[in-house]
N, C-alpha and C positions, 0 to 999 in steps of 0.2 A: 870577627868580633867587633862588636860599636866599640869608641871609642868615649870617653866620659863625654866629651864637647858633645857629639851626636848621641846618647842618652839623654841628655837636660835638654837638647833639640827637641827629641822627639816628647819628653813628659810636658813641656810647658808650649807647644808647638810652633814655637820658633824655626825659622828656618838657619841660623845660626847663633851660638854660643861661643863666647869668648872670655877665655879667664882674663882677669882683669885686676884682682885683687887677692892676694894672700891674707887673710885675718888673722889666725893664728894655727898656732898645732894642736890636736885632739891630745887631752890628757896620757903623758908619757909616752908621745911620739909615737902614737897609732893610728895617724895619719894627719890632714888639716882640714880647717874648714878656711872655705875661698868666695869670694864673688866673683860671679857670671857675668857679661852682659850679653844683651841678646837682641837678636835681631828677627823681627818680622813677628814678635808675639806680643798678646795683651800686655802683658807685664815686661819692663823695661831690663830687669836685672835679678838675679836669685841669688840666695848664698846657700853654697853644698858643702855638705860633710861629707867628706870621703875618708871612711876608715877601715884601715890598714894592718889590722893587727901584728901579725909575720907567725912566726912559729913558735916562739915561748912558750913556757911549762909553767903549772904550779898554780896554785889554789887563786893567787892575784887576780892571774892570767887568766883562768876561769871564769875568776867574779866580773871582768871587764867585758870580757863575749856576750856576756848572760845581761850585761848592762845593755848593751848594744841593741840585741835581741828583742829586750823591753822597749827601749826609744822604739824600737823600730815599729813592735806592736801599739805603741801610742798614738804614735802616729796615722798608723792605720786603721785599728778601730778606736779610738776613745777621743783624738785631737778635733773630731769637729761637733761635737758633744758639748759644748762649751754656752754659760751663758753671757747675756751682753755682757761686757768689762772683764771679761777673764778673756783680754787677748795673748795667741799664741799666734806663731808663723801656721802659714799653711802648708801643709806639702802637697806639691806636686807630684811626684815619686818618691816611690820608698823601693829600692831593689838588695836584694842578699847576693852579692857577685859571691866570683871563687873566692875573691883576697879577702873580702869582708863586707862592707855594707855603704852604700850610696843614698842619702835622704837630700833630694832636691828641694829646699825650702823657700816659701816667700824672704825677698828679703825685707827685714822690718825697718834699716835705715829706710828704703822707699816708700814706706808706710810712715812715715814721719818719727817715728822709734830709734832718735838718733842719740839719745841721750845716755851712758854708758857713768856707772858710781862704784866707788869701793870702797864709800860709806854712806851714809843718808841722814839728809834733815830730817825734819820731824813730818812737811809736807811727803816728801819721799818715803818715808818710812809709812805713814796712812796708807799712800797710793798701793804698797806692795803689801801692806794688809790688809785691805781691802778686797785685791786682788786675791789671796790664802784664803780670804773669810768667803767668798765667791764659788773658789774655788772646793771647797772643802764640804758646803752645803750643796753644789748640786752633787756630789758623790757622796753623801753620807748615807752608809749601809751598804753600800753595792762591794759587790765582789771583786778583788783584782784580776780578774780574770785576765790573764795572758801579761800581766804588769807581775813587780816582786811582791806574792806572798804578804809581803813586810816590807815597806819601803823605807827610805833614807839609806847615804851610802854608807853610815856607820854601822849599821842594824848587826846588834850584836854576831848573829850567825853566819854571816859574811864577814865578820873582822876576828879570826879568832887568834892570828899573828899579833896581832896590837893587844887580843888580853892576854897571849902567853908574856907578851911583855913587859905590861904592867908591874911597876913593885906589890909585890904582895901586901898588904892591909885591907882594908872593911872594904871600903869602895869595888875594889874586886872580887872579895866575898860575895856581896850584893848583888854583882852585876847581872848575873842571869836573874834574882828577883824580881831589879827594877825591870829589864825586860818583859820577863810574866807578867808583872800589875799591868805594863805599857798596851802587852799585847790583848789584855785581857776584859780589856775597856769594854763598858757596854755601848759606849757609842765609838763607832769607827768608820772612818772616809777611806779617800786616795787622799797621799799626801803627797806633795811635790818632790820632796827626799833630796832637794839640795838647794833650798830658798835661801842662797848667799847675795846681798847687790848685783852681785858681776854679772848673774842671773836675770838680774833685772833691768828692759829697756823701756827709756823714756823719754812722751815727745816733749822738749823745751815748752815753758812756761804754761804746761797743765798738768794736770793729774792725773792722765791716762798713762797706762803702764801695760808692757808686754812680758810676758816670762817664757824664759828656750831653756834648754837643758833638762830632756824626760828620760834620763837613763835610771834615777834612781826610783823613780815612782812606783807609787802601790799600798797597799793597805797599811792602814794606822790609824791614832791618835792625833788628831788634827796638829796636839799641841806641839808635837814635833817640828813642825814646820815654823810653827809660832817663834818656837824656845833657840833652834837654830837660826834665825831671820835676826832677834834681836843681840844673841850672842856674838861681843866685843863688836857692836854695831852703836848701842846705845848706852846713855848713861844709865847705870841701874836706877837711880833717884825717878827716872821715867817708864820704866818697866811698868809699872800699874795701870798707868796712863794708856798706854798703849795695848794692854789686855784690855782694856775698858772698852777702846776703843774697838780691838777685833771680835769681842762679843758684840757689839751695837751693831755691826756690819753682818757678822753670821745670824745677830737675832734678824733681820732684815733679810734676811736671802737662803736662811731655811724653809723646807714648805711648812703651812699649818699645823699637820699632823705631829711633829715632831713634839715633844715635851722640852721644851728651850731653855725650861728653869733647869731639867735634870741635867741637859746634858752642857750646860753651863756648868754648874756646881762642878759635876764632874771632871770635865776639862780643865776649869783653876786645878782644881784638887792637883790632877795632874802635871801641872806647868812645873812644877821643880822635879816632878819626876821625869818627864823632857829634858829638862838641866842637864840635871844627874846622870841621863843618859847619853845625850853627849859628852858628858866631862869625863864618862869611862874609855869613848874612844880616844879623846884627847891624852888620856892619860897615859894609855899603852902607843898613842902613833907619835907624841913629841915632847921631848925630856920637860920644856919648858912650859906647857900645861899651864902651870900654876901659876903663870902671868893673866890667867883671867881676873876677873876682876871681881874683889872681894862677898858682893855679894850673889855671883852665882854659886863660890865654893862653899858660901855660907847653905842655902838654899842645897846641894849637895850634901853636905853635913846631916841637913835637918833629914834629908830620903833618907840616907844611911843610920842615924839613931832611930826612926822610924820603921824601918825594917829589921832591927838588931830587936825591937821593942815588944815586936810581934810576935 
């Protein structure tokens, strides 16, 4: 059996591989992602995920395979699909071992992608909507095919431990309505399904930006990615500004055909319903929730009197 060093050998065709760098752990220690460096190939160095899942049980455990799955199929068919400024790593290999799954990636530090936020200016905060508005227009309409159904990792029908948890009130009454309106959208993309900073890499002193992490991706409501990207990122007082701005970017990088005013209107319409949708999983997954910031609980209020209304 190869060993991982001689896998990344032979996908990037180096004649040797050598780990070199630990990054981090894949969410809840199932497994890491590492830098390569390599010897004898085009490209200088890669960083691999190698995930590990083991043998755990239970509905989680399920949603995280099924997450894997999908990166895996992203990668494969849909990650070079992409137009100019919607950069992603490239892979070299994608393989499903016995333990779990190997995705041999460009690394994007050597691409200049070395810039790493766990919050964002206002420059920063364009560059990664820009990159959603990019993103969102060359998949509007298409099918997830081999991606989730419903992307984001809160998506009600994969969280349904955080709304047994939930206190009982409106908000939870709701929550599979906000769902329905969400899924019910007449215009709908791929969405990124987890467009947090951390998410997001950048080269020093421009405005180019790369985005990694395709486990949650698949059909939706653009504004999800929007509503999550600025949530406890920004100050609400500029929340406007920055919808202004990710529609000016999507008017620009939708095709022609598309009716821009409809499905403008629409998407605001829906931006507190994106809210409101995250603030259901927040609600059932951390006591303290309610440390968001005033005006999204407000904005959440309004979906909920608004579906009470109807």
């Amino acid at each position: 059996m190869k060993t991982i060093e001689e896998r990344i050998a032979h996908a990037t065709g180096a004649t040797r591989a050598v780990r070199a760098q630990r990054i981090q752990s894949v969410w809840s220690g199932y497994g890491e992602l590492a830098r390569y460096e390599l010897t004898g190939s085009n490209v200088s160095s890669v960083v691999v995920k190698h995930v590990q899942p083991g043998r755990e049980k239970g509905f989680s455990h399920q949603r995280k395979l099924r997450s894997y799955a999908v990166e895996a199929a992203w990668y494969q068919d849909w990650n070079s699909d992409l137009p100019s400024g919607c950069t992603t790593a490239r892979a070299h290999a994608i393989e499903t071992l016995d333990d779990g799954w190997l995705f041999v990636l460009d690394d994007l530090n050597a691409a200049g992608f070395t810039g790493r936020h766990h919050s964002l200016d206002g420059d920063r905060m364009q560059s990664c909507l820009r990159w959603l508005a990019a993103f969102h227009a060359r998949h509007l309409g298409r099918a997830p095919d081999g991606l989730w159904p419903t992307g984001t990792y809160w998506h009600l029908e994969t969280r349904p431990d955080e709304l047994e948890a939930m206190e009982a009130g409106p908000l939870k009454d709701v929550a599979h309505l906000i769902d329905q309106r969400l899924s019910n959208a007449r215009f709908q993309t791929i969405v990124h399904g987890d467009a947090k900073p951390a998410n997001f890499c950048f080269q020093p002193g421009g405005d180019a930006v790369a985005a990694v992490d395709f486990q949650y991706v698949g059909g939706g409501c653009g504004m999800k990615d929007v509503a999550y990207l600025l949530q406890g990122n920004t100050d609400a007082s500029e929340h406007s500004a920055y919808l202004d701005f990710y529609f000016a970017e999507l008017r620009r990088a939708v095709p022609t055909a598309v009716d821009f005013d409809e499905l403008e209107s629409e998407w605001r319409t829906l931006y507190p319903w994106a809210v409101a949708d995250f603030q259901r999983f927040l609600a059932g997954w951390s006591p303290s929730w309610r440390s968001a910031s005033s005006h999204e609980l407000k904005l959440t209020e309004a979906v909920i009197q608004e579906v009470l209304n109807t």
